[in-house]
C-alpha positions as CSV (number, residue, x, y, z in Angstrom):
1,X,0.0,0.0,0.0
2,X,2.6,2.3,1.1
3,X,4.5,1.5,-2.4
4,X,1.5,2.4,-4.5
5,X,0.9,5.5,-2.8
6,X,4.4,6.6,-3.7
7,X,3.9,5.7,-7.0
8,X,0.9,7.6,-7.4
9,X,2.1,11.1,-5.8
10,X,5.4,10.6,-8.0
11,X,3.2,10.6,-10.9
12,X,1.2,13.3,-9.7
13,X,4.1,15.7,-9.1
14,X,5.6,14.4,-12.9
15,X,1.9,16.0,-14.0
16,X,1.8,18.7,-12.5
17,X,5.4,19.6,-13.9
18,X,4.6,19.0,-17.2
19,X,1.2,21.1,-16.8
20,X,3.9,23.9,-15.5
21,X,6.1,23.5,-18.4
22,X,3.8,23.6,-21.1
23,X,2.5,26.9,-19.6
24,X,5.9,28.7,-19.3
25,X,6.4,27.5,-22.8
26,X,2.9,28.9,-24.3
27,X,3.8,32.2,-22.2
28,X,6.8,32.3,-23.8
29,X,5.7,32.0,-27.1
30,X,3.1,34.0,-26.7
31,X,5.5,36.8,-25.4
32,X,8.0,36.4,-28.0
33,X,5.1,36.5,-30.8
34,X,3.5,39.4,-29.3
35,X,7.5,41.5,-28.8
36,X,8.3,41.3,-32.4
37,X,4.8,42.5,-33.7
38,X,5.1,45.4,-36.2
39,X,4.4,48.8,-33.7
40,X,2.4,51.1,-35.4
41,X,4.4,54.1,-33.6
42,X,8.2,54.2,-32.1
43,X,7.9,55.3,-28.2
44,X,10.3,58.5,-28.9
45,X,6.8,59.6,-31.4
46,X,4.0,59.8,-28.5
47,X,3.5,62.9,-27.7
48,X,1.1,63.9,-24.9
49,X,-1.3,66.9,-24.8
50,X,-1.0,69.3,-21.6
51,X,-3.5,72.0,-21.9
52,X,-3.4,72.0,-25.9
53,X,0.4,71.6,-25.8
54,X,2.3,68.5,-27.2
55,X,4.9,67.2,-24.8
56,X,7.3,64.1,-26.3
57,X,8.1,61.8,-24.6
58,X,11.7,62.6,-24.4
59,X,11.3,66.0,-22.7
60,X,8.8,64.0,-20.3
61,X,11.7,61.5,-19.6
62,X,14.8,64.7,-19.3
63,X,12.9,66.2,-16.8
64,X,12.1,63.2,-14.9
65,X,15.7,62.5,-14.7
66,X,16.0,65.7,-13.5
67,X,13.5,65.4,-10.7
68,X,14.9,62.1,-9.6
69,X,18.3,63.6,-9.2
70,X,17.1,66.4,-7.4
71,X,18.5,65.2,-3.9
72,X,21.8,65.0,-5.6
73,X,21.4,68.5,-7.1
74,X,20.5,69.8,-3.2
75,X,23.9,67.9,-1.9
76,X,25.9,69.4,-4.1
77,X,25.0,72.5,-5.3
78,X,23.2,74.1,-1.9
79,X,24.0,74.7,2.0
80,X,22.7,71.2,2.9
81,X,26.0,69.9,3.5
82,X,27.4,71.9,5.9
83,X,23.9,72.3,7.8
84,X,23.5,68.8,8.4
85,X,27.4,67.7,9.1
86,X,28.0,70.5,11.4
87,X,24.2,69.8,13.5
88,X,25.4,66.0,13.8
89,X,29.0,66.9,15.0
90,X,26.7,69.1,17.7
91,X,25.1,65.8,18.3
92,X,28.4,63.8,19.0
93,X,29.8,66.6,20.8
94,X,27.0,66.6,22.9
95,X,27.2,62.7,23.7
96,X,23.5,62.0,22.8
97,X,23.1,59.3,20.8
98,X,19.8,59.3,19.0
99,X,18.6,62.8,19.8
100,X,17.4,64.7,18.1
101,X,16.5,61.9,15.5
102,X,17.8,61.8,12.2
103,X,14.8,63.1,10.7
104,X,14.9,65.8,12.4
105,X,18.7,67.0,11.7
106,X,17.7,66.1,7.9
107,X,14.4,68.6,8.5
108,X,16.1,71.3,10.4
109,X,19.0,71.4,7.5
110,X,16.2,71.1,4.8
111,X,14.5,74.0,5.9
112,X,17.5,75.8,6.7
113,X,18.7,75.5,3.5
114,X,15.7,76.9,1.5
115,X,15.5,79.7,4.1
116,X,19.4,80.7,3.2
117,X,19.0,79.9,-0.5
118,X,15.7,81.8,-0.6
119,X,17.3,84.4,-2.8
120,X,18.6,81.6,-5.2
121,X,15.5,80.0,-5.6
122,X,13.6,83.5,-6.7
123,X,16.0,84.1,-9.2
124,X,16.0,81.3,-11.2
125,X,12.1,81.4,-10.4
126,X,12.3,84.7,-12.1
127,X,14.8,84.4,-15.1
128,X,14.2,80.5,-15.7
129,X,11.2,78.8,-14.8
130,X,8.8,81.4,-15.5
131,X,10.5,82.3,-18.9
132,X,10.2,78.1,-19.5
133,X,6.8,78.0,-18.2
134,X,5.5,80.6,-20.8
135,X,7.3,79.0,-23.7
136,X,9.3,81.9,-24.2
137,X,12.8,80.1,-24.0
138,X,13.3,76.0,-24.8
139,X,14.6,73.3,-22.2
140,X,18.4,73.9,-22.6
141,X,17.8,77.7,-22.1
142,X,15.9,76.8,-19.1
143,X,19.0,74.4,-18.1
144,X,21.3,77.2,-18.4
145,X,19.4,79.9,-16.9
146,X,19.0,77.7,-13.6
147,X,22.0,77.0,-13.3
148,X,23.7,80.2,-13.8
149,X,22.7,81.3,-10.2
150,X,23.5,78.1,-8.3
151,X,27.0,78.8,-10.1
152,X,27.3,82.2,-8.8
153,X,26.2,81.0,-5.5
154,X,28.9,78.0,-5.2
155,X,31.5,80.7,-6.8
156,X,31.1,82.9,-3.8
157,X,31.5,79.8,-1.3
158,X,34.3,78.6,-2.3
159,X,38.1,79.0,-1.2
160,X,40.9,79.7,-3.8
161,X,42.9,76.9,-3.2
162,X,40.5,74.6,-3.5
163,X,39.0,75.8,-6.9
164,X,42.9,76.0,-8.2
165,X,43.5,73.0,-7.3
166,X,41.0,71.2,-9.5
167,X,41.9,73.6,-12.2
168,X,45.3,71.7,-12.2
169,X,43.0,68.7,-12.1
170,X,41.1,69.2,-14.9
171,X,44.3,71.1,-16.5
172,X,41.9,73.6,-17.5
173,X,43.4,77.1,-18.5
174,X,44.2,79.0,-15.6
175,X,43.6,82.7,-17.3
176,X,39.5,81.5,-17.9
177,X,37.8,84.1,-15.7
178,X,36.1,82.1,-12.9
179,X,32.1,82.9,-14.1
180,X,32.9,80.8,-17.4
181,X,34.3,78.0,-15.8
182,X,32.2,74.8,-16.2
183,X,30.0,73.9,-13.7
184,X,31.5,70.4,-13.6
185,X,34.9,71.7,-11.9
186,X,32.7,73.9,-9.6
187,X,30.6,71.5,-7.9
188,X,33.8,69.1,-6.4
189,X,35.4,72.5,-5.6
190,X,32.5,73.6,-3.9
191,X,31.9,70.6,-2.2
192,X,35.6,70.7,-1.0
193,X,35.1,74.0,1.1
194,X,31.7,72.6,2.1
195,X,33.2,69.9,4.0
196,X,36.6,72.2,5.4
197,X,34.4,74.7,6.7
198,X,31.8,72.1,8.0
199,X,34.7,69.9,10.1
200,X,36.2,73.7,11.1
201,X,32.9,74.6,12.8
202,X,32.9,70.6,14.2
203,X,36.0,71.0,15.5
204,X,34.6,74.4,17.7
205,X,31.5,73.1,18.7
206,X,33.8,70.1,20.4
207,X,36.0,72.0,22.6
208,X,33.3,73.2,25.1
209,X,32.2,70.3,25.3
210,X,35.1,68.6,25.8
211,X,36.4,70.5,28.6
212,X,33.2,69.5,30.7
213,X,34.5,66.0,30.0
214,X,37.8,66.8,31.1
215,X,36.5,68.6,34.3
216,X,34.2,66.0,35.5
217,X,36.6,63.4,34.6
218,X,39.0,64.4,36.6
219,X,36.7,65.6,39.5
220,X,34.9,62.2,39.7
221,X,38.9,60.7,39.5
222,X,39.7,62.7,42.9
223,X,36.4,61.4,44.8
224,X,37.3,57.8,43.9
225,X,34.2,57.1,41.8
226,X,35.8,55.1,39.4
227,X,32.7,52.9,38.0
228,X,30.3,55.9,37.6
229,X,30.4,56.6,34.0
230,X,31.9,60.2,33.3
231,X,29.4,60.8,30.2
232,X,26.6,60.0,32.2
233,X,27.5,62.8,35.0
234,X,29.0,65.2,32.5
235,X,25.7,65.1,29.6
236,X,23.6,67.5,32.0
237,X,26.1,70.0,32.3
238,X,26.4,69.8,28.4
239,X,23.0,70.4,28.5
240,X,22.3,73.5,30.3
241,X,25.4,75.2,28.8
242,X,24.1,74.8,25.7
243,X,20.6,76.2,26.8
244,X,22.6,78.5,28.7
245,X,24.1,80.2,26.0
246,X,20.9,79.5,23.6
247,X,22.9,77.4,21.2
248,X,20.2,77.0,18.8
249,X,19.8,80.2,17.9
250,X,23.6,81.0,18.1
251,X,24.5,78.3,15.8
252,X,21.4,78.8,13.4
253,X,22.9,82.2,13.3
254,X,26.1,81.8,12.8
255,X,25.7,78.9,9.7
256,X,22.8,81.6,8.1
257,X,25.6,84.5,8.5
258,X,28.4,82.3,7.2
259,X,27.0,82.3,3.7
260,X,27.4,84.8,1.2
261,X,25.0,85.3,-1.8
């Protein structure tokens, strides 16, 4: 009994598999057949109808690509950087682990960032998008237009030797006047003083703090406590200097004020 019930759930499972291969091959047939059926239009023809106004495709697929490297764009070309490395050095300084949240940091630096770059974002509101969004100049006018003031912006922000040095880079012509450098040697040198500046103000923000460490350190050292954790005595203190002094609005300050546009 026990042999013939083998032998019949062996020859159900060898039906079943043949039922599944026959399907994968008609699906494949089928999918083959249907792929290599004349198209009656190519995919770069469609053109879509926005208010009257025929988009292609291809303009519908460049400024998707735009939008999806729009965080990269805000990396690279804005304040974010500095904003959100020198608010989680604060964080480490401070010896809080999870607070405030990432979230927040990357909130705080987001809005931060458009309040700073407010006058950025009106101008090429102004001499790009609206111009674009009347038809009165085409896409790579538009491209150029936008980008013209985030170039002036990263121009202003960024050191000498750093832009000289990827001039050598790029062995591009040293007597080009900086505004018609391309915006491909900009960026890295922009990014460059970004992060100097940002570690500069890191390095600042840590020596308060660290002296509290130092001082409770030692102090908890001369009282024998040995097993109570200095960070643990010394994170209060941290604390109320900080609300002390009212570091958020000093330090908000002092990134907003470190900018120049």
């Amino acid at each position: 009994m026990e042999n013939t019930k083998t032998t019949d759930t062996k020859n159900k499972n060898g039906t079943k598999r043949r039922i599944v291969k026959k399907a994968l091959l008609f699906s494949g047939v089928f999918f083959m057949t249907a792929l290599f059926l004349p198209m009656r239009a190519s995919a770069a023809a469609v053109d879509v109808n926005i208010n009257g106004n025929g988009t292609s495709s291809l303009q519908i697929i460049e400024m998707l690509t735009i939008l999806a490297l729009l965080p990269s764009i805000l990396i690279m070309t804005t304040c974010f950087t500095r904003i959100v490395i020198v608010l989680s050095f604060l964080r480490n300084a401070m010896g809080l682990q999870q607070t405030p949240p990432n979230q927040v940091l990357i909130g705080i630096s987001l809005f931060l960032t458009l309040f700073i770059m407010s006058p950025v974002v009106s101008k090429i509101n102004t001499d790009a998008y609206q111009p674009f969004k009347e038809e009165k100049i085409t896409q790579e006018e538009f491209l150029q237009k936008a980008s013209e003031p985030l170039k002036e912006f990263m121009l202003k922000n960024t050191k000498k030797e750093d832009l000289n040095l990827f001039i050598n880079l790029s062995k591009q012509d040293s007597s080009t006047p900086v505004e018609k450098m391309p915006i491909t040697l900009v960026i890295p040198a922009f990014m460059t003083s970004e992060l100097k500046r940002a570690f500069i103000i890191g390095f600042l923000l840590y020596i308060p703090f660290l002296i509290i460490d130092m001082i409770v350190s030692s102090t908890l050292m001369s009282m024998g406590m040995i097993m109570l954790p200095p960070a643990t005595v010394s994170l209060p203190f941290k604390l109320l200097l900080f609300v002390l002094v009212d570091g958020w609005d000093l330090l908000f300050k002092t990134l907003a004020s470190g900018f120049h546009l």
